[in-house]
N, C-alpha and C positions, 0 to 999 in steps of 0.2 A: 593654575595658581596655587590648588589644596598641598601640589606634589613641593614646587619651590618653597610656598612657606614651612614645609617639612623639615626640605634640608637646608631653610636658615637656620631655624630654630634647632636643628641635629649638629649645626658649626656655631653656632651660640652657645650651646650646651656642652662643646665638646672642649673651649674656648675656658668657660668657667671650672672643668675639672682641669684643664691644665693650669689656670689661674691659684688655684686652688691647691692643688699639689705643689706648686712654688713657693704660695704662702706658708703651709704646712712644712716642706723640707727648709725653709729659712727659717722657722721658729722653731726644729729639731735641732738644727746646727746651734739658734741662742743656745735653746736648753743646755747643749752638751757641753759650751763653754760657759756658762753663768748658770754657779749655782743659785743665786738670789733670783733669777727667773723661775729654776725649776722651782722654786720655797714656795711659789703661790698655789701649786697642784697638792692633790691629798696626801697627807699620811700613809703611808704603807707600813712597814715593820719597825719596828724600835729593838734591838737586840741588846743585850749585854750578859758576858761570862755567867753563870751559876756562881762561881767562885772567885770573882771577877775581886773580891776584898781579902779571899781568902792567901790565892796566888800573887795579887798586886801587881798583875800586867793581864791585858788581854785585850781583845778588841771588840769596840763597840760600835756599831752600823744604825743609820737611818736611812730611811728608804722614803721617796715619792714618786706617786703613780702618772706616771706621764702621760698623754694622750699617745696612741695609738701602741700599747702594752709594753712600751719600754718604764725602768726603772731608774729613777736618779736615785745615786748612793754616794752618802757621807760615810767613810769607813776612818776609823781612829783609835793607833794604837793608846792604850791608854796607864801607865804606868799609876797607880793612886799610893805606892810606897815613895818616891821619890821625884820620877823627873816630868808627870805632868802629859802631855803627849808627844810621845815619840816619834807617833807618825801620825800618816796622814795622808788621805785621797777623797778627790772627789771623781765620779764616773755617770756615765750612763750607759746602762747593760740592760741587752734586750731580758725577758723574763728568766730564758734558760742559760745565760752569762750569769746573772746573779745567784741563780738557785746553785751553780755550779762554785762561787763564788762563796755561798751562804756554805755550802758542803766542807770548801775546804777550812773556812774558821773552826766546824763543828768538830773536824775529825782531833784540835788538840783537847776540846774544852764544848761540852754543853752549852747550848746559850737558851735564855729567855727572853719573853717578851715584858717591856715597863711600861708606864705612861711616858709620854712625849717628853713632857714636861721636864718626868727625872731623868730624860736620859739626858739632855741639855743641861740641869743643874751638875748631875755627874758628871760632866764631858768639862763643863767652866769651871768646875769646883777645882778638878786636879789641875788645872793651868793654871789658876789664881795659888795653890799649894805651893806648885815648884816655882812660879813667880815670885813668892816669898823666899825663896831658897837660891836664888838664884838664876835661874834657868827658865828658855822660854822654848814655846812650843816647836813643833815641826813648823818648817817654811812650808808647807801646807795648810796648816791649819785654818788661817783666816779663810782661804777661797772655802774649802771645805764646811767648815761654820756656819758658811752664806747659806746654807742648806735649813737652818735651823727656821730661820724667817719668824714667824712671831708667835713662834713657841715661849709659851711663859712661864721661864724656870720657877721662879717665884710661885705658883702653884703647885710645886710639887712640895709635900708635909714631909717629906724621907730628908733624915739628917746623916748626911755623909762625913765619914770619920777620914782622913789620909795617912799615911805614915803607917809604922808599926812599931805598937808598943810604946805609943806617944811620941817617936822621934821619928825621922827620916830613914828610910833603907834603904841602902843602895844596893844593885844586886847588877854587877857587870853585863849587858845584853852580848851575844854572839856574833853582833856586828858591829859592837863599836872596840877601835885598836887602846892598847896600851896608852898610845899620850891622850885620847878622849876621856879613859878611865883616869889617870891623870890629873885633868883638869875637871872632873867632877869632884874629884874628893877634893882637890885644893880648895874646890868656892864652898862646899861642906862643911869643911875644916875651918876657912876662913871666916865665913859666916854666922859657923854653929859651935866652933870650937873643937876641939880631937875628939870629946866628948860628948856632944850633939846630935852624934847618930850613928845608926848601924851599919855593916856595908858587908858582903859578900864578895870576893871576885876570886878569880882563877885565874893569872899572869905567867907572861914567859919567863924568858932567858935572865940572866942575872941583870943584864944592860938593859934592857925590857923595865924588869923590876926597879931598875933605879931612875931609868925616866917616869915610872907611874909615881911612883911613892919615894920622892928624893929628901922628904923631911921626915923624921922622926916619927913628928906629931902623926902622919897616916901612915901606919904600919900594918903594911899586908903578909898573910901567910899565902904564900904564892907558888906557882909553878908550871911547867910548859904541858899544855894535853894536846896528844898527835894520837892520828891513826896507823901511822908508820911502825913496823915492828923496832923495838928501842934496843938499842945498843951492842956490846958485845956478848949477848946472852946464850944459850946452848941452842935456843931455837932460831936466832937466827944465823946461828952456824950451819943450821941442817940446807941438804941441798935441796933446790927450789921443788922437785917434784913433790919429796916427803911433805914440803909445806902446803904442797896444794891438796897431798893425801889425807893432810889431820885437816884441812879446812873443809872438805868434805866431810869427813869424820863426824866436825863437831855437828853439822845438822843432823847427823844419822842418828845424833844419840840421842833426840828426840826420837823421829821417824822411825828407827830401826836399832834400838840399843843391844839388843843381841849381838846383828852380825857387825855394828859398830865394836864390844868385846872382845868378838873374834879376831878384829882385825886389830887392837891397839895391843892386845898381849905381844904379839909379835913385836909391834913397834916400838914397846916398852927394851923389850931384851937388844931390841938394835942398836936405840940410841935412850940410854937409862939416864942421862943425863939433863933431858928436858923436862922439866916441871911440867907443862901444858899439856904434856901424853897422859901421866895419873890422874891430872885435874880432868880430863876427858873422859877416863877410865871410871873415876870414883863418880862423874855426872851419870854414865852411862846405868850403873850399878842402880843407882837413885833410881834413874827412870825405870828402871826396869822393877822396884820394889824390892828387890835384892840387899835389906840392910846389914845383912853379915858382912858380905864382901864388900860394899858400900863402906864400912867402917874400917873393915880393915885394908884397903885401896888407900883411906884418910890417913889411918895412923902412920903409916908407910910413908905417905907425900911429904907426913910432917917431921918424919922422923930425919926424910932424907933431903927437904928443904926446909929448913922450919922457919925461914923470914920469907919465904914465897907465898907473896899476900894473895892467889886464887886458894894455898891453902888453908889459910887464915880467915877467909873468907867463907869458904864449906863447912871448918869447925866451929864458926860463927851460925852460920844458919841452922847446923846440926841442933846448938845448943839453942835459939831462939825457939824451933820446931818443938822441943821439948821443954819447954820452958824454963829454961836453965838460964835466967838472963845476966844474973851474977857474977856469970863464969866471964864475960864479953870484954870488960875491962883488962883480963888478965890475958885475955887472947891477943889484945891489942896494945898492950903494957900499956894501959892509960891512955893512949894516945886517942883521938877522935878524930883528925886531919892529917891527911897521910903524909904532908911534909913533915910533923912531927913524928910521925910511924918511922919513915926513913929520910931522914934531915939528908942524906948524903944524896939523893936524887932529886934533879933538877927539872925531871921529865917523866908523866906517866901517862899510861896508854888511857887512851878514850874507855876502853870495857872496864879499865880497873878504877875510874875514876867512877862508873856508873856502877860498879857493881859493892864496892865500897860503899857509898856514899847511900846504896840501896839498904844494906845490913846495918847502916849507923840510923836510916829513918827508922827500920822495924825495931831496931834496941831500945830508941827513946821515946817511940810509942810505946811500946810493950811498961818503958816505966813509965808513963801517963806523961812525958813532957814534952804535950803538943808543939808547941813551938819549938823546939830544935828539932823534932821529929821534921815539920814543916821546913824544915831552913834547910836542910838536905834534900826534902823535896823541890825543893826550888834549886836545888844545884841540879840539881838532876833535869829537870827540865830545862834550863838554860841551855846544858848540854846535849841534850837530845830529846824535847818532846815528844817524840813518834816511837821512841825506843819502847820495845817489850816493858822491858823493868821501871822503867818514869811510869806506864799507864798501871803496874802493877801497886807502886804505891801510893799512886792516887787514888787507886782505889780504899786502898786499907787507911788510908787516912780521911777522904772525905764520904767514906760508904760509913765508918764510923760515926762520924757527926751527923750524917743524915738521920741514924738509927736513933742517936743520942737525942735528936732535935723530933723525931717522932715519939720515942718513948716520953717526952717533955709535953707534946704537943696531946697525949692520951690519958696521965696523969692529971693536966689541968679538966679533961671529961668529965 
């Protein structure tokens, strides 16, 4: 009798874990589809940019701890210049999905941790902004929201500011086309007048340009940016192997700028007619510490192209490096935006538009006027966050402020 009542109670017990684990996997599957069920589990992380007001896009994350170590995530892009949120998900990732998850927001942009509270007033604040302006959130958003649950913005004391510079800023994202850009500025225009706000974008082709901006009232300085080598130029008449010999080249002239030297003198006397072999040569010089020849490789590039804006751009940094900031304008006949540089090109390379737009942040640093310094940073990352030179002058621009906001924070001592 002791042995049967055993293996009842061993098939009763064995009855309730399988009971049990059904319960458990159907209230895994709510979770995953209903954020409003996950809302009643704890708090986990509350995330938002470092520079999240500075940049005026970035993403903000909340997090709750689910029974058995998985993680429900509210993630929302969050534009606070203009459109409110762009995006929008909700998920549930196990610990090391998120952490993996958490990695790749970090690798554009630092994040910190808020109270609850402000990240929800944050997150409502910018959709109620671009609500007023016209525009409403990602078709996400509401499932995503459900996450918030009775989080109470209202207690959070932080008063958040939108826009830039009191108006609206629009800054083109790299995934939305021409007629989207388009019809942003129209309801801008229409709503806030030509004059009512600021906008940044970088647009195509002529046809392009005139389904964006077909009225007057929004007038963009515009233009096509490709990775494609452009046009009928000396380099891409060269035959494909030399192309793939200077493509090589150019990492060497980090890694190895000697026998890179070595090898571009040659290549100069072969074909003396491409710009992008001195510009390599006068790099390599650089790295190497070699200012003579470094200078005189320059004067040379500019003697012998002198609207070839990589050379424009080296006598540009030469003269920042020394603090020569004066001279900048005259390098650039006044110009600040390379349509006006060269009005007769409709199209420019990805490097030239980053490396341009890199020498116009450190110029207008260099004269204290943060904010256009900042508005080429924001071209800049639009077009490439991950890029070397985007993280070079984020640094120089918000390593700056931090300094500034420490030496403030040691004087009130």
């Amino acid at each position: 009798m002791a042995l049967d009542e055993k293996r009842r109670q061993k098939k009763l017990a064995k009855k309730a874990a399988e009971r049990k684990a059904r319960q458990a996997s159907k209230s895994s599957s709510a979770r995953t589809d209903s954020a409003a069920l996950a809302a009643q589990f704890p708090i986990g992380d509350c995330l938002v940019p470092t520079s999240l007001f500075e940049e005026g896009i970035g993403h903000v994350v909340l997090t709750r701890a689910l029974p058995g170590g998985d993680v429900a995530v509210a993630g929302f892009l969050v534009d606070t210049y203009c459109l409110g949120v762009k995006n929008a998900l909700y998920r549930v990732f196990s610990s090391t999905e998120f952490e993996f998850y958490r990695r790749q927001i970090e690798q554009h942009t630092p994040l910190e941790s808020i109270h609850p509270s402000c990240l929800r007033k944050l997150v409502e604040g910018a959709v109620r902004y671009a609500r007023d302006l016209g525009f409403q959130p990602h078709s996400d958003y509401a499932r995503a929201a459900r996450l918030f649950g009775d989080i109470d913005a209202a207690a959070c004391p932080v008063r958040y500011s939108y826009g830039k510079d009191g108006k609206p800023f629009y800054i083109n994202g790299p995934n939305e086309t021409f007629a989207q850009s388009r019809r942003i500025l129209e309801t801008l225009a229409r709503n806030l007048g030509p004059d009512g706000f600021h906008h940044l974008t970088a647009i195509g082709s002529p046809e392009e340009r005139a389904l964006a901006a077909p009225d007057r009232s929004v007038h963009l300085i515009s233009y096509q940016i490709s990775d494609e080598p452009l046009g009928d130029s000396a380099y891409a008449r060269l035959p494909q192997s030399v192309k793939d010999e200077l493509e090589e080249l150019y990492y060497q002239v980090t890694d190895n700028p000697r026998e890179a030297i070595a090898a571009l003198g040659p290549m100069i006397e072969r074909y003396p007619d491409v710009p992008q072999i001195h510009n390599h040569l006068h790099a390599a010089y650089t790295v190497l510490g070699d200012k003579a020849n470094a200078q005189r490789v320059l004067d040379e590039t500019l003697e012998r192209f002198p609207d070839y804006l990589f050379g424009r751009i080296a006598q540009a940094n030469d003269c920042l490096q020394r603090g020569e900031i004066d001279r900048i304008p005259e390098i650039f006949e006044g110009n600040y935006d390379l349509k006006l540089l060269y009005p007769e090109r409709e199209c420019f390379h990805t490097s030239e538009v980053l490396h341009f737009g890199a020498v116009m942040a450190r110029y207008f640093h260099a004269r204290g006027e943060k904010d256009r310094a900042e508005m080429y940073y924001k071209m800049l990352h639009q077009i490439d966050p991950n890029h070397q030179t985007t993280h070079m002058i984020h640094r120089l621009l918000h390593s700056t402020r931090l300094a500034a906001l420490l030496r403030k924070l040691a004087a009130k001592r």
